[in-house]
N, C-alpha and C positions, 0 to 999 in steps of 0.2 A: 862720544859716539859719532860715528859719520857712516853715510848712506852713498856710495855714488852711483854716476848714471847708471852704467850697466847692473849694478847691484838692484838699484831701485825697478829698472827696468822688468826684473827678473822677476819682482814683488808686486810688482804693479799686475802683471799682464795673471799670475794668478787672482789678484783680488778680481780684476775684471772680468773671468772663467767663475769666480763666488759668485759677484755683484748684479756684473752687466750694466752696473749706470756710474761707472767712472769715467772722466775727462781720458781718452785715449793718450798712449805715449809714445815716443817718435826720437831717432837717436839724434843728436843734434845737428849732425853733420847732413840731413835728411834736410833740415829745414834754414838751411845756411847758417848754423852756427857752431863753434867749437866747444868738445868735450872737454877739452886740456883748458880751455880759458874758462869755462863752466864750472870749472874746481876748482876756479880761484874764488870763487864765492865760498865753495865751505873751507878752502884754505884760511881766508880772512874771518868768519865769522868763528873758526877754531881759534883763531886770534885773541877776539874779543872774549873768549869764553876762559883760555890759558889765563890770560891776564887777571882773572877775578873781575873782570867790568862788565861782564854777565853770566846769571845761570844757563843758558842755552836760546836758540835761532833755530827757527824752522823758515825756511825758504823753499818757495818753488818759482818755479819759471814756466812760461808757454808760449810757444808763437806758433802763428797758424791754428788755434786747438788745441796744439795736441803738446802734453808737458813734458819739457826736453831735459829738466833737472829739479833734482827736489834732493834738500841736504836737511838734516837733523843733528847738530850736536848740543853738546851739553849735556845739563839735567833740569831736570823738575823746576829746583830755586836752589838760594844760597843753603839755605838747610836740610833741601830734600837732594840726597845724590843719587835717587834711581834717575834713569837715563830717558832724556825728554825723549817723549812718542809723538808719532805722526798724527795720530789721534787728540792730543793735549788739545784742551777747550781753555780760550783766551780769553781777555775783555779785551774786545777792540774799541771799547769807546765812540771816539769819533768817527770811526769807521764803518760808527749804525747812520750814518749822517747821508750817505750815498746810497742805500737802502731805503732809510725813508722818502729821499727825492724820487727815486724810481718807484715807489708805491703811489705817492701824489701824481706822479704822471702817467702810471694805468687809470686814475681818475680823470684826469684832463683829456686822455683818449679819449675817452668814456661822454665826455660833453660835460662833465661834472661842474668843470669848472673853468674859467677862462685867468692866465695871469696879471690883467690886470682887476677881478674883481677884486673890489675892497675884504681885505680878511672879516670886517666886521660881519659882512655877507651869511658867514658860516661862523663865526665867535663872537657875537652881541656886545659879549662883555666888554671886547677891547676895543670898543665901538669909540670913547670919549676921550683917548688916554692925552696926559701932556707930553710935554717936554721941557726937561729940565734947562733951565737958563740962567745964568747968573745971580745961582743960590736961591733961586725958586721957579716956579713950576707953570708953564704957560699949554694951551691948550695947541694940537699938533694943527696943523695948516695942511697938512698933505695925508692922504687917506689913506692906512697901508695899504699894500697890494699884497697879492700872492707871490708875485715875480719877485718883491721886498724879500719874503721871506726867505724863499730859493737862491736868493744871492748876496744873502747875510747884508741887505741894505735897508731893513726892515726899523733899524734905531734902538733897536735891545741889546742886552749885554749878557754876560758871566757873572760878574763881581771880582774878575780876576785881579783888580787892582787898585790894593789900598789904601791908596791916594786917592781914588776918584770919587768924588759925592756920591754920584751914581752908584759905582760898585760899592761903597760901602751900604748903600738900600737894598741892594741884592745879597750883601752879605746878611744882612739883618734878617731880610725878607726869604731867603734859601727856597726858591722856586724848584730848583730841580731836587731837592728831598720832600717833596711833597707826597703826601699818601697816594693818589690818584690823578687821573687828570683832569676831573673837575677843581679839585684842589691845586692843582698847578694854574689853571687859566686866573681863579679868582685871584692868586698870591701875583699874579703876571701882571694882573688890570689895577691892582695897587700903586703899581712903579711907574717911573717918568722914565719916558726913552729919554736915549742919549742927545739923539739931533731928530730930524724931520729924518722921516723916511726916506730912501733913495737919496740926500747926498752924501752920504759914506758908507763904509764897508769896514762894518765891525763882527768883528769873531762872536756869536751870541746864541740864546734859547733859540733863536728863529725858528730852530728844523724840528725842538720839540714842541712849539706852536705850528707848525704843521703838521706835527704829529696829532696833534688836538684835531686838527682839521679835517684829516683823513676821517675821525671817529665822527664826527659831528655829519660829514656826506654821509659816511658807506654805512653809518648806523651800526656798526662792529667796534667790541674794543679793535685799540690799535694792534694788539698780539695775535688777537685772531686775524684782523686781517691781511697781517703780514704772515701768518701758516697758511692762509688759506691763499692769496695768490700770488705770493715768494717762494716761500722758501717750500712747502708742500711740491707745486711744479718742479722748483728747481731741483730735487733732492738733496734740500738744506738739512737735516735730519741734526744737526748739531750745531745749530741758530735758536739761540731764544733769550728771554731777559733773564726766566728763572731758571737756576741749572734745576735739572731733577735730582731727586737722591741718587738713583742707581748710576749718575752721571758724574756724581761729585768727586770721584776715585781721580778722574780724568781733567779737572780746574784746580791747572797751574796758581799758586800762590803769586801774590804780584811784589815787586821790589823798589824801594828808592836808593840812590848812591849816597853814602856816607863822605861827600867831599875833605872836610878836616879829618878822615881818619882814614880817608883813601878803600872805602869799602863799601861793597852790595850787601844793602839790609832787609832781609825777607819782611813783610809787612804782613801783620793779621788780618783779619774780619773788620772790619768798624769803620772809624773816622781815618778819614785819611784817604779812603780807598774812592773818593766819585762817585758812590753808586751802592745799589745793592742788588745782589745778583741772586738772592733767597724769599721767595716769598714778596717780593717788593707789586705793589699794586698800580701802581707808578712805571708806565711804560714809555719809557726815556726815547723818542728818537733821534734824539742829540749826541747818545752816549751810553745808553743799556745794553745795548746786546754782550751778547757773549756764543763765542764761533771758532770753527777751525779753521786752518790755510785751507785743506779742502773746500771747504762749504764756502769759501770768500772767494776761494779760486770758480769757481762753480759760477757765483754772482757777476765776478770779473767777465768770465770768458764770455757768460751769456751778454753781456755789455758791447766788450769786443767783436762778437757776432752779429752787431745789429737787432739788439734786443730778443734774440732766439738762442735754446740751449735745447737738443738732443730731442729736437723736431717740435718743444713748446715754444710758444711765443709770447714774450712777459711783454714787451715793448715793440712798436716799430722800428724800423732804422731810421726814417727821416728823423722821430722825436728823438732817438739816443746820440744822432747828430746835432741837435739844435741845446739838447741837453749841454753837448760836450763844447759849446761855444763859447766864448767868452761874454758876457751880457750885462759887462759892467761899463754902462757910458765912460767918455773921454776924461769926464769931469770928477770922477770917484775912481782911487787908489784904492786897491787892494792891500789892509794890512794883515796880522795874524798872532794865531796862537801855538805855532809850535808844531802844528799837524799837518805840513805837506812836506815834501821831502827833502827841502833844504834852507826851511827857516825857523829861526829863533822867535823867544816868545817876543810878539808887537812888533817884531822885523817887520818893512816894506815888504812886500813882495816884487821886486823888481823881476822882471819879463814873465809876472805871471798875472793872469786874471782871473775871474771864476764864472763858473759858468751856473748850473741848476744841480747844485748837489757837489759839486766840483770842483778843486783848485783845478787851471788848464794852464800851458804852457805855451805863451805868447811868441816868446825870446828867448833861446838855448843860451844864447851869450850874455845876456844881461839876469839868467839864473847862474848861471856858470857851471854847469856841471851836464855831461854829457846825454843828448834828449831829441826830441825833436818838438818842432810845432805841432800843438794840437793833441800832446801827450794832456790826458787827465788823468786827475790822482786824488788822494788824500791819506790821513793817517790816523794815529790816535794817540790819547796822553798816556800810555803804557810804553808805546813805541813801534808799535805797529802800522806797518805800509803798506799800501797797494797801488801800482800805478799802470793804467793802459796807455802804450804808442800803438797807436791806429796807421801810423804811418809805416812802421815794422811789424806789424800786426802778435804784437808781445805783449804780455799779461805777467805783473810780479806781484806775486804775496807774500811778505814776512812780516814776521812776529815775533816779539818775543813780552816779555812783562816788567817793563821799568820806568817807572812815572819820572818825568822831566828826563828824560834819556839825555848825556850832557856828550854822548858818544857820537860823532855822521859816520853811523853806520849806513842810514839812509842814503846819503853821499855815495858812498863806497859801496852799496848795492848798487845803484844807477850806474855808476863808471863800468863797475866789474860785469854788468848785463851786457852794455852797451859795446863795450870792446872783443865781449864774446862773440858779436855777430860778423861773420865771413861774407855773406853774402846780402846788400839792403837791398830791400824791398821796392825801393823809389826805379 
């Protein structure tokens, strides 16, 4: 199934005669970009979809505002072949991780909080924690921060790796299946960090202890208070942890590759899946939500705008710029997990840093692949991208649903955006 511009264009401007609160749309060549290079995005992701290396790709694009392409093909999954919709409700995983940075920092507006207080400030419990050292457990020397958390330099982990003392206590321990989030901080305040806060930068729970955090100020669970001043303002209407039932018609099944047998394997309900998206009490800001390109497009653009969407104001611009900075001293490398748009699991991140919620984009050359400075981004373990250039004032959303995606698709979105534009911005 394929959508293209002027087709989409056609569909769009009726929905926005229904709606009235959709992201306006603009032909590309309006906003210095080409329609024919613009269709090389669903040319390629037809690609990937012919080949069997996935069920379907929903992509949009925007600059300026206003969305210059938006492609759909494919289906459902490897076993559903009705035809993926524009509507299709994702896990984006990690991609609840930029959400909850921006809910922490309507709180920081707010005098809530400043990012050097000690997290124990607002969490008691992680008041004493050690530090693992050389096969036993010494008490931490450096007091987290909030700024820790926000730039994954906090000294928590995943458990992603089972080799590591650590992650095998996280695996034991399974923090993020927790009933609740009182039950997540207790199961957290068990475990020994990896290092001292602030000298490294590890992929980890941080941003779901910031999620705790949020609850502990604003006195709200965390879902509510992300309806009530995210996604509510925004017209996120299809952002939430738990899907409802009348919604369920519309969540995509999720998939892994079948490498020795060269095949995409639809994946059920259960283990396996990171999460749970039914009834779960447990509000993950690491990794729960579940969303559309739209409603993410929506969260982007308002970013891209300077923390403003369609006359509300979630954010300032000075905070959404200080957000977008890179805030990782001289002395700590950024490594990773797989979820920015062109690194492998534990890959270096060379020419990138991270900012408050944020992988950012230091060095186009030393990522290698086509961008600019000051480009912030992130993804998720399904395989899901979003990345803002502030510099071309461009906004990308795709999706699609395949845990360890072993495809740079990501890659070859960024190329294929980047060479669409006719006219930069600089």
């Amino acid at each position: 199934m394929r959508i293209n511009n002027a087709a989409f264009a056609g569909l769009a401007l009726f929905a926005f005669a229904a709606t009235g609160a959709e992201l306006p749309t603009a032909a590309p060549e309006s906003v210095g970009m080409s329609s024919e290079r613009l269709d090389r995005i669903t040319a390629k992701t037809q690609e990937y979809v012919d080949a069997g290396k996935l069920a379907g790709v929903l992509t949009m694009v925007a600059r300026n505002g206003s969305v210059v392409h938006t492609s759909v093909v494919g289906q459902r999954g490897a076993e559903d072949d009705r035809p993926l919709t524009e509507d299709a409700l994702f896990r984006i995983y990690s991609m609840t991780k930029p959400i909850t940075a921006v809910a922490a920092m309507i709180l920081y507006e707010e005098g809530k909080f400043h990012l050097e207080d000690p997290v124990a400030k607002f969490l008691p419990e992680l008041e004493n924690l050690d530090v693992y050292v050389d096969g036993g457990r010494v008490p931490a020397k450096t007091p987290m921060t909030m700024q820790h958390l926000l730039t994954h330099t906090a000294g928590f982990s995943y458990g992603f790796n089972p080799e590591d003392p650590v992650d095998q206590l996280y695996q034991q321990n399974s923090p993020t299946a927790s009933t609740d989030m009182e039950d997540f901080i207790a199961r957290t305040a068990a475990l020994p960090l990896k290092f001292e806060p602030g000298t490294k930068w590890h992929y980890s729970i941080a941003v779901d202890v910031t999620g705790a955090v949020i609850e502990r100020i604003s006195g709200q669970s965390f879902d509510v208070f992300l309806q009530e001043r995210l996604f509510d303002p925004l017209d996120m209407p299809d952002t939430f942890f738990n899907v409802p039932p009348e919604k369920e018609e519309r969540f995509l099944p999720n998939h892994s590759w079948d490498a020795e047998n060269e095949k995409l394997v639809q994946l059920g309900d259960g283990p396996g899946q990171f999460g749970n998206w039914k009834n779960t009490g447990f509000f993950s800001g690491g990794g729960g939500l579940v969303s559309t390109a739209r409603d993410y497009m929506r969260f982007a653009e308002m970013l891209r705008n300077g923390g403003m969407l369609d006359g509300v104001r979630i954010l300032g611009p000075k905070t959404v710029e200080f957000m977008a900075m890179d805030h990782l001293p001289a002395s700590v490398q950024a490594g990773g997990a797989g979820e920015r748009p062109t690194m492998s699991l534990f890959e270096e991140m060379s020419g990138m840093g991270f900012g408050l919620g944020f992988g950012v984009v230091t060095d186009p050359t030393a990522v290698g692949v086509l961008g600019s400075v000051g480009e912030y981004n992130w993804g998720g373990a399904a395989g899901t991208i979003f990345w803002i250039d502030p510099v071309e004032e461009i906004v990308v959303v795709s999706m699609i649903q395949l845990l360890g995606s072993p495809w740079p698709l990501r890659q070859d979105l960024m190329v294929l955006t980047g060479q669409a534009i006719t006219e930069l911005a600089e």
